[in-house]
C-alpha positions in Angstrom: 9.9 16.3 -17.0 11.6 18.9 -18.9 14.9 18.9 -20.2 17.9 20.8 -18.4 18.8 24.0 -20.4 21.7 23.1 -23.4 24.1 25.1 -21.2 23.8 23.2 -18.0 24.0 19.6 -20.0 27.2 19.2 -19.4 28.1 20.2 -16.1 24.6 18.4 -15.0 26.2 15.2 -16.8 29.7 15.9 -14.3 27.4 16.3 -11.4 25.8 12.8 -12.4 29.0 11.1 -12.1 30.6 12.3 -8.9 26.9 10.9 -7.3 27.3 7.8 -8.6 31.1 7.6 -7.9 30.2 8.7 -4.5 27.5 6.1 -4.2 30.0 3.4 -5.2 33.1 4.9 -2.7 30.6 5.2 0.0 28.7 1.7 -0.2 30.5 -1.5 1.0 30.1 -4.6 -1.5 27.1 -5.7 0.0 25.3 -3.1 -0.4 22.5 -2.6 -3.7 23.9 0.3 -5.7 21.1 2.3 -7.9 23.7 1.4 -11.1 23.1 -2.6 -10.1 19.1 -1.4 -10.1 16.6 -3.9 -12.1 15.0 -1.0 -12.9 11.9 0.9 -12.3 7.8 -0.4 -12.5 7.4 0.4 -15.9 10.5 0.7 -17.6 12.5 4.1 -18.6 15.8 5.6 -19.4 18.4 6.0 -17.1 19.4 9.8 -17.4 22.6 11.1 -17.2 22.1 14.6 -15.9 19.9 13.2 -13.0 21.8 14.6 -9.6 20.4 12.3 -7.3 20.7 8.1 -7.7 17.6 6.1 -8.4 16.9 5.3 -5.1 17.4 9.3 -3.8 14.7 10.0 -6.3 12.5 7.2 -5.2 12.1 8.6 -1.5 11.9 12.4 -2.7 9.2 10.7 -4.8 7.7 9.2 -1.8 7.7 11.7 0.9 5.8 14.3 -2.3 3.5 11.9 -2.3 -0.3 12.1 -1.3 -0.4 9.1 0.6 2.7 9.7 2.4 1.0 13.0 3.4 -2.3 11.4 4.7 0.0 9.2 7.1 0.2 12.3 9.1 -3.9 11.7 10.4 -3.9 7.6 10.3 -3.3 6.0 14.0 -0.4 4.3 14.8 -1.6 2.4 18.0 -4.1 5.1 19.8 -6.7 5.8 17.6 -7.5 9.6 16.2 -4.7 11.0 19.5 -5.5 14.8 20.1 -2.2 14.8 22.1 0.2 15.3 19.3 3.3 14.1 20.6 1.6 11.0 20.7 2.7 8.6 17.4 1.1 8.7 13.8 1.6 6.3 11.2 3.9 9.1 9.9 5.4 9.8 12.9 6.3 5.9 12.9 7.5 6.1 9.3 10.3 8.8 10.0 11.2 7.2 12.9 11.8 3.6 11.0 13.5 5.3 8.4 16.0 7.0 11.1 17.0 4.2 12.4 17.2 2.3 9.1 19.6 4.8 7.7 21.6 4.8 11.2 22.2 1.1 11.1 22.4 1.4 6.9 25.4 3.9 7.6 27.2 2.6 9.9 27.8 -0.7 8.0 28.4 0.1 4.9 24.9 -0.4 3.4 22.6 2.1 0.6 21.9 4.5 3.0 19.1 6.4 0.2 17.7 2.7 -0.6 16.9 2.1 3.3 15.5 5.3 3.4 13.0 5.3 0.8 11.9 1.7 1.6 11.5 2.6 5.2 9.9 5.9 4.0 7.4 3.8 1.3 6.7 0.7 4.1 3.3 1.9 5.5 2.2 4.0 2.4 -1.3 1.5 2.4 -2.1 1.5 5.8 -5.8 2.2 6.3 -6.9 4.3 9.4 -7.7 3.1 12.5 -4.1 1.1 12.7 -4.4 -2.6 13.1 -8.3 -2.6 13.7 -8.9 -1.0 10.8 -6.8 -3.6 8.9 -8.5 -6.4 10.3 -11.8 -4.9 9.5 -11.4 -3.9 6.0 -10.0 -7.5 5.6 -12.7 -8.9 6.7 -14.8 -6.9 4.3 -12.9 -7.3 1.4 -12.9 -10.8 2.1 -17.1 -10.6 2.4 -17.2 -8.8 -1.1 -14.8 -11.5 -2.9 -11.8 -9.7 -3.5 -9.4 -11.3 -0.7 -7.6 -10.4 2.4 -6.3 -7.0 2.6 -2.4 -6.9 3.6 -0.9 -3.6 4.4 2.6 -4.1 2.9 0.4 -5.6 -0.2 -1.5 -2.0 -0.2 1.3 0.0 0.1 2.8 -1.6 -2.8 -0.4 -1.3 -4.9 -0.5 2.7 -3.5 3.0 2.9 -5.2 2.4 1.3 -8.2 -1.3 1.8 -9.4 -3.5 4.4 -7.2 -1.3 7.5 -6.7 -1.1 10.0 -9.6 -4.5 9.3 -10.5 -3.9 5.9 -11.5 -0.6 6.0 -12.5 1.9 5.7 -9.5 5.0 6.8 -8.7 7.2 4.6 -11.1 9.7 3.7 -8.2 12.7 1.2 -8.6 12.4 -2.7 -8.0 14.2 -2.7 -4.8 12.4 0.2 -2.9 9.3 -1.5 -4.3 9.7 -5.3 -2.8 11.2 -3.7 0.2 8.0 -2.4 0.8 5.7 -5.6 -0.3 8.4 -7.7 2.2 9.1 -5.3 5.1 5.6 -6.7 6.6 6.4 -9.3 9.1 8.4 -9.8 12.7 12.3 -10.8 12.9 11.3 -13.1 16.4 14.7 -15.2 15.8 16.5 -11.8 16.1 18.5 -12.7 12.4 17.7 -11.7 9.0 19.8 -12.2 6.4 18.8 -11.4 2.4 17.8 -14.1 0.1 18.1 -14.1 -3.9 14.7 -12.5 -5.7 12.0 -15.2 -6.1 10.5 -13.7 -9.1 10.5 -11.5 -12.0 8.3 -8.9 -11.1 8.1 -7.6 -7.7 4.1 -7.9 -7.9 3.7 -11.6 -8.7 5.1 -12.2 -5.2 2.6 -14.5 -3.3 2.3 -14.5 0.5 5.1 -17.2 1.3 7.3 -15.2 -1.1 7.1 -11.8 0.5 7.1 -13.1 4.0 10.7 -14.4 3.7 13.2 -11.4 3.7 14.1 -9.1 0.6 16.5 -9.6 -1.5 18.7 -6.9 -0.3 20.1 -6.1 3.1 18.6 -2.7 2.8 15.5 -4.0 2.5 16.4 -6.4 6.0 17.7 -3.1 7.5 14.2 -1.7 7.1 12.1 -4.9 8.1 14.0 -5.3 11.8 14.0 -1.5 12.1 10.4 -1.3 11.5 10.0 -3.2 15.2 13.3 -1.6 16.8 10.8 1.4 16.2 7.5 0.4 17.3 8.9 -1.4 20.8 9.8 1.5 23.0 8.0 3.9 21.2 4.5 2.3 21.9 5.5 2.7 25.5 6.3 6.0 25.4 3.0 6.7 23.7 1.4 4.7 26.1 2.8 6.6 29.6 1.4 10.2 27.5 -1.7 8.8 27.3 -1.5 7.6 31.3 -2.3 3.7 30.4 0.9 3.0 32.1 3.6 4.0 34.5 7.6 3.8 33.9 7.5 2.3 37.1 5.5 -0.6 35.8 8.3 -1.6 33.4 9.8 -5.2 33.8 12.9 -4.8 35.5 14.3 -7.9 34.2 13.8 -6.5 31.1 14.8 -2.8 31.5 17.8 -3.9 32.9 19.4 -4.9 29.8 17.2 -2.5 26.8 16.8 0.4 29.1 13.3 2.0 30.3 13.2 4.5 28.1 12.5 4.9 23.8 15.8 6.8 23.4 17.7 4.1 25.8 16.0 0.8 23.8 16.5 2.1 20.5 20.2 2.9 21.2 20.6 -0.5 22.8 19.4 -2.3 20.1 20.8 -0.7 17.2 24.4 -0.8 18.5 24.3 -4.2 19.3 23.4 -4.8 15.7 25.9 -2.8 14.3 28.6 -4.4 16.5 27.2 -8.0 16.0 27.5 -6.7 12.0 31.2 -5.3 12.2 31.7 -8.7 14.3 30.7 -10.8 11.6 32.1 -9.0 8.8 35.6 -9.4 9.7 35.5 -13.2 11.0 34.1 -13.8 7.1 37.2 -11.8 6.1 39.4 -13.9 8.2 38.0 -17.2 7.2 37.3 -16.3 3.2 39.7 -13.8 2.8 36.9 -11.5 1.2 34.0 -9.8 1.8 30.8 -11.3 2.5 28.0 -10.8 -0.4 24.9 -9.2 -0.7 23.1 -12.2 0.2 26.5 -13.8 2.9 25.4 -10.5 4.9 23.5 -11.7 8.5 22.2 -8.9 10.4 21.5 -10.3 13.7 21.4 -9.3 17.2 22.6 -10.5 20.9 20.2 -13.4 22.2 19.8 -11.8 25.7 18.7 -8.4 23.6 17.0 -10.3 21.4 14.9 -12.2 24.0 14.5 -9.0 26.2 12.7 -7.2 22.9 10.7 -9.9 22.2 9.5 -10.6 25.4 8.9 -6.8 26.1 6.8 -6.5 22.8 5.0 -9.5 23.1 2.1 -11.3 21.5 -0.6 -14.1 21.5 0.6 -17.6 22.5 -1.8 -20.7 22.6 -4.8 -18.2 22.7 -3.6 -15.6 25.6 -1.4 -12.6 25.4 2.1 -12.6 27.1 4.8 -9.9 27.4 4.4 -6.4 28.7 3.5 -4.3 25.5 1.0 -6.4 23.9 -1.2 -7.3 26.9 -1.1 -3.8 28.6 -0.9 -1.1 25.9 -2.2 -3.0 22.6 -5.1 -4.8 24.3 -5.7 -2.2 27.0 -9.1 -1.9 28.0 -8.4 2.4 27.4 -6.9 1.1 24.0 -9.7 -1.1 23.2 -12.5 1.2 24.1 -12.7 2.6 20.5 -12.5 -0.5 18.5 -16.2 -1.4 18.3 -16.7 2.3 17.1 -13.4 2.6 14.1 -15.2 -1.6 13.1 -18.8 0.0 12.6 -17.2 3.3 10.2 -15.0 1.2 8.4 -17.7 -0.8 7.5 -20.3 1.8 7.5 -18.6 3.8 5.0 -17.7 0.2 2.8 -20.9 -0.3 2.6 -22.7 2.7 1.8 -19.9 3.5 -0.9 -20.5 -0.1 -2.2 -24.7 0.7 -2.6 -23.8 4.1 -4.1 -21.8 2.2 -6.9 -23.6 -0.7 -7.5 -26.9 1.3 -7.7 -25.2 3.8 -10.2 -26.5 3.5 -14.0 -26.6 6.0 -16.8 -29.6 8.6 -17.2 -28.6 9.9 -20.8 -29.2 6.6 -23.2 -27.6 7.5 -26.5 -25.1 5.8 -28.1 -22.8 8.6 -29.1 -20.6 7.9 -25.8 -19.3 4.5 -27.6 -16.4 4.0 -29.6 -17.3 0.3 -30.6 -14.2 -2.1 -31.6 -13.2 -2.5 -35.2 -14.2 -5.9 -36.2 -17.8 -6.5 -34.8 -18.9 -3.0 -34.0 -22.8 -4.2 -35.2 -22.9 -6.8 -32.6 -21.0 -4.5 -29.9 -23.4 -1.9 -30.6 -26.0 -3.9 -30.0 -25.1 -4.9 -27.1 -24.4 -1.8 -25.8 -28.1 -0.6 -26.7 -29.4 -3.1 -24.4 -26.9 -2.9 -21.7 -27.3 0.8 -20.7 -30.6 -0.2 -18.9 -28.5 -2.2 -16.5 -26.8 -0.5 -12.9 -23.4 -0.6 -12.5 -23.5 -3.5 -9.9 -25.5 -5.7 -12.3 -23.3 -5.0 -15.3 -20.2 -5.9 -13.1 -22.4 -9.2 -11.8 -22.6 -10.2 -16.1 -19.5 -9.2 -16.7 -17.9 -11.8 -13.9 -20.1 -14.4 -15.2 -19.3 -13.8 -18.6 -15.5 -14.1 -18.2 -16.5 -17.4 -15.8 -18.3 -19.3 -18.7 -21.0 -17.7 -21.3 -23.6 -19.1 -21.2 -27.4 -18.7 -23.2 -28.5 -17.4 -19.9 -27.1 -13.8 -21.0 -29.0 -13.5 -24.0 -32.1 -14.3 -22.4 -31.3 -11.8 -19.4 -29.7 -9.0 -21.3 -31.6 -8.8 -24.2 -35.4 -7.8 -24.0 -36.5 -7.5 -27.8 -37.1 -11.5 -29.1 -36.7 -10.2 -32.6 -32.9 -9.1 -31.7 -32.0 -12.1 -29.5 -32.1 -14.4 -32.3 -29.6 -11.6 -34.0 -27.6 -11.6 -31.4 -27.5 -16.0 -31.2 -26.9 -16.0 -35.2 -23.9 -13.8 -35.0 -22.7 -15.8 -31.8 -23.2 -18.8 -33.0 -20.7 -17.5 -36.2 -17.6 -16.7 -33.5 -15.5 -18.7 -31.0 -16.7 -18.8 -27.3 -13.5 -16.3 -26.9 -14.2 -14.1 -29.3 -18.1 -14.0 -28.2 -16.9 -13.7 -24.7 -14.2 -10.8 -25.7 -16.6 -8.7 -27.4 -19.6 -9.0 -24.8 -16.7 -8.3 -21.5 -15.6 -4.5 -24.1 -19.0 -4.0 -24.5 -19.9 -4.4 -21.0 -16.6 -2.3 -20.1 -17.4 0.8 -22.6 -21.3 0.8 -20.4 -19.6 0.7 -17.5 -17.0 2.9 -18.0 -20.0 5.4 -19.8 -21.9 5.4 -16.3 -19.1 6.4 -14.4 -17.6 9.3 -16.4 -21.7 10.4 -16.5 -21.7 10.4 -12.9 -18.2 11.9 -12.3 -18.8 14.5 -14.3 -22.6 15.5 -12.9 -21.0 14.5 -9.4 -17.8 17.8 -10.5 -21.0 20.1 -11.1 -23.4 19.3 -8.3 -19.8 20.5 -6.6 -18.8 23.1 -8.3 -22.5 24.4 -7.7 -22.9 24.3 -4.0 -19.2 24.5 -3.4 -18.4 21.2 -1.6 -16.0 18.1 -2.7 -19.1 16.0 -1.8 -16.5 13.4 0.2 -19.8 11.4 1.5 -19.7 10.1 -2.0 -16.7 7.6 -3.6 -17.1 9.8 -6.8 -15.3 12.3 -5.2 -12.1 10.1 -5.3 -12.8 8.8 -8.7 -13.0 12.1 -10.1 -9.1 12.0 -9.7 -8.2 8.3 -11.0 -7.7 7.8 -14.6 -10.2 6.0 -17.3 -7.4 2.8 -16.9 -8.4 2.2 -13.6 -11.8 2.8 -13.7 -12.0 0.4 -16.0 -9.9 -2.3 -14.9 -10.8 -2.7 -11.4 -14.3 -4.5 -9.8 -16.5 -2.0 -7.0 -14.7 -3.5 -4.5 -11.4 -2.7 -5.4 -12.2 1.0 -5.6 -14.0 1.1 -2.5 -11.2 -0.7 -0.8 -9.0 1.5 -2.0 -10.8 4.7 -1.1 -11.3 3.9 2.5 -7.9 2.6 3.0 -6.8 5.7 1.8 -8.6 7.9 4.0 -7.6 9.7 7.6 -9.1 8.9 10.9 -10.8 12.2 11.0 -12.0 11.7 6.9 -13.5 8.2 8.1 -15.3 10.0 11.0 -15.8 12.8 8.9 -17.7 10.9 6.1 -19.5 8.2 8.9 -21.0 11.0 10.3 -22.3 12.9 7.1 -23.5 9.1 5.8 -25.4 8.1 9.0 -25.7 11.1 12.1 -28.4 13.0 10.9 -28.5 17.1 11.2 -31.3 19.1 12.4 -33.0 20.9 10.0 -33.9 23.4 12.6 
């Protein structure tokens, strides 16, 4: 970022206080001020002729960014909608981050934090909404790399894959917002509890499904359903599934029937239950509650009505009025055998294309060996060019599992160098031997994909396409770091959770529908 001009310093440095005085006038004790920030993903300087808080900056950071962009052509409930006042996952965003900032404002809560939480929530979704999820779960789970968690993608999205591999740098509390807004508020109450760890991305699955830390991050988590509930049916009369009419009276009669009436229902009754709360703790404590004393809660008959109105599965069969007759719909479930075989069409024809990768130049001049043992790297690396990318990645897991003589035997072809290569291992510690092997099998593997990359830019260049039936065509844009540091699964998970319905189609059909040639 480039510095302000030496004449604007100090009146940029003026600017910078009045925000953060503002910030502090504006925002009720409870509230997370950017000044009381743990700071950002990787750590820099606070400036002092920024003119927007920490938080402001992390949602103009988030709405600039590519993924947030792509929510635009992911589905929300109907899959790839050529109506387009029906919902999008970034239609869905914006409206979570509305009502987040409505409820944020009204009581006295960080009105930019809510915003760029609510704004960041969804930033991993894959496409096809919650079928797509479950499928790409199911295939990350098949290829050994665990169950794939939308709020746990958005937060790797932030952090590690936009940028080109280095993220967005965004603050602690807009990031575990994000990793913890996943989850539903049944009970109707949500109240903030104290940070369970250090870093935001060592949170395990029973950390992040309790609530964040701050009420902001609450704010977003209950208003992430306040804006799915009425919406969905909304979406759901466009598209014909359903009729007003059809709407349980019992249930209308205390939300409304309507997206506008249910939201406005709901969010008043949990900024008056709020208000309610706030000055009986003032009456009994004589204070004002803390960050984590703050309950948001909501009426039990509203409470009830929303959760019976959404829905769900109980003891195997679906109850309620959303969940049985818009999300399991028989129109809703028509394309889910179709977005299961592209999801895992495209997984697996992006997982051949890497695995079967390997290097067709052979010299040795690519290789910067390590100071130290650069003989024995070296010679490693001779022998390990002959190997694919998915068989070097097989060695390499092995390898960091337990060495073993096995390696030698497999990796080495030339007897007269495998008793080289045993001398000088049998001269080093196991972690030391097992150190120089995994760098050596990282420079190969890193070797074969820069190759490829790069003859992958001209084969483009040439006939004028971006090639996007091929995963180089998103590694082209991530950085050496991450190309090194993460397994073929992990990139193709993260490609095809980043991609838009009509890119998923797009590259299903160029991968498998065959074009006449006349």
């Amino acid at each position: 970022m480039n510095p302000p001009e030496p004449e604007n310093v100090e009146l940029l440095r003026e600017l910078h206080r009045k925000v953060v005085a503002r910030e502090q006038q504006v925002c009720a004790g409870y509230a997370m001020l950017s000044t009381e920030s743990r700071g950002t993903y990787r750590a820099t300087p606070v400036s002092d002729t920024e003119n927007r808080t920490l938080y402001a900056k992390d949602r103009d950071k988030l709405i600039h960014s590519n993924a947030f962009i792509r929510l635009s052509g992911k589905t929300q409930v109907f899959i790839s909608p050529k109506n387009p006042l029906i919902s999008n996952r970034m239609t869905h965003t914006l409206q979570v981050a509305q009502i987040a900032k409505t409820i944020a404002r009204a009581i006295g809560a960080n009105e930019d934090l809510a915003e760029a939480i609510a704004l960041g929530h969804d930033l991993g979704h894959p496409p096809f909404g919650h079928r797509g999820e479950v499928c790409l779960s199911q295939l990350c789970k098949e290829y050994g790399i665990g169950e794939f968690h939308h709020n746990v993608h958005s937060l790797r999205t932030a952090d590690l894959l936009e940028k080109g591999g280095e993220g967005l740098n965004l603050s602690w509390e807009v990031r575990e917002g994000i990793l913890c807004h996943d989850g539903e508020v049944p009970s109707g109450e949500i109240q903030p509890v104290k940070p369970r760890k250090e870093k935001v991305e060592d949170y395990t699955r029973p950390d992040y499904k309790q609530p964040p830390s701050t009420l902001e991050g609450c704010i977003v988590k209950i208003s992430d359903r306040i804006a799915y509930v009425g919406r969905d049916i909304e979406d759901a009369i466009a598209g014909e599934i359903i009729r007003r009419e059809e709407l349980p009276k019992e249930l209308t009669a205390v939300l409304g029937s309507t997206n506008a009436e249910i939201i406005d229902t709901i969010v008043k009754d949990i900024i008056v239950n709020f208000e309610r709360f706030r000055r009986e703790f003032v009456a009994k404590h004589g204070r004002e509650p803390t960050r984590y004393e703050a309950v948001l809660r909501m009426t039990p008959r509203i409470r009830d009505a929303m959760n019976e109105l959404i829905g769900g599965v109980r003891d195997g069969k679906p109850y309620g009025f959303n969940y049985p007759n818009i999300y399991l719909s028989e129109e809703n479930q028509r394309y889910a055998e179709q977005s299961d075989r592209i999801i895992r069409g495209i997984f697996v024809s992006f997982m051949n294309e890497l695995s079967n990768l390997k290097k067709t130049q052979t010299t040795l001049l690519d290789y910067d060996a390590p100071a130290g043992e650069k003989e024995l790297h070296m010679l490693l690396v001779k022998h390990l060019m002959r190997f694919t990318l998915g068989e070097l990645e097989n060695f390499r897991a092995a390898v960091f599992s337990k060495f073993s003589e096995d390696f030698v035997e497999k990796v080495i072809s030339e007897p007269s160098e495998r008793e080289v290569l045993r001398h000088r291992i049998a001269q080093l510690s196991i972690e030391k031997v097992k150190q120089t092997i995994i760098s050596a099998i990282d420079g190969v593997r890193l070797a074969i994909l820069r190759q490829n990359i790069e003859e992958f830019r001209k084969r483009a260049n040439t006939l004028g396409y971006e090639g996007s039936g091929s995963i180089l065509s998103f590694l082209k844009g991530m950085n050496e770091h991450y190309l090194v540091s993460t397994t073929n699964a992990e990139k193709v998970r993260d490609y095809v959770a980043s991609l838009t319905d009509d890119m998923a189609i797009a590259i299903f059909e160029k991968l498998y529908i065959p074009k006449p040639i006349v």
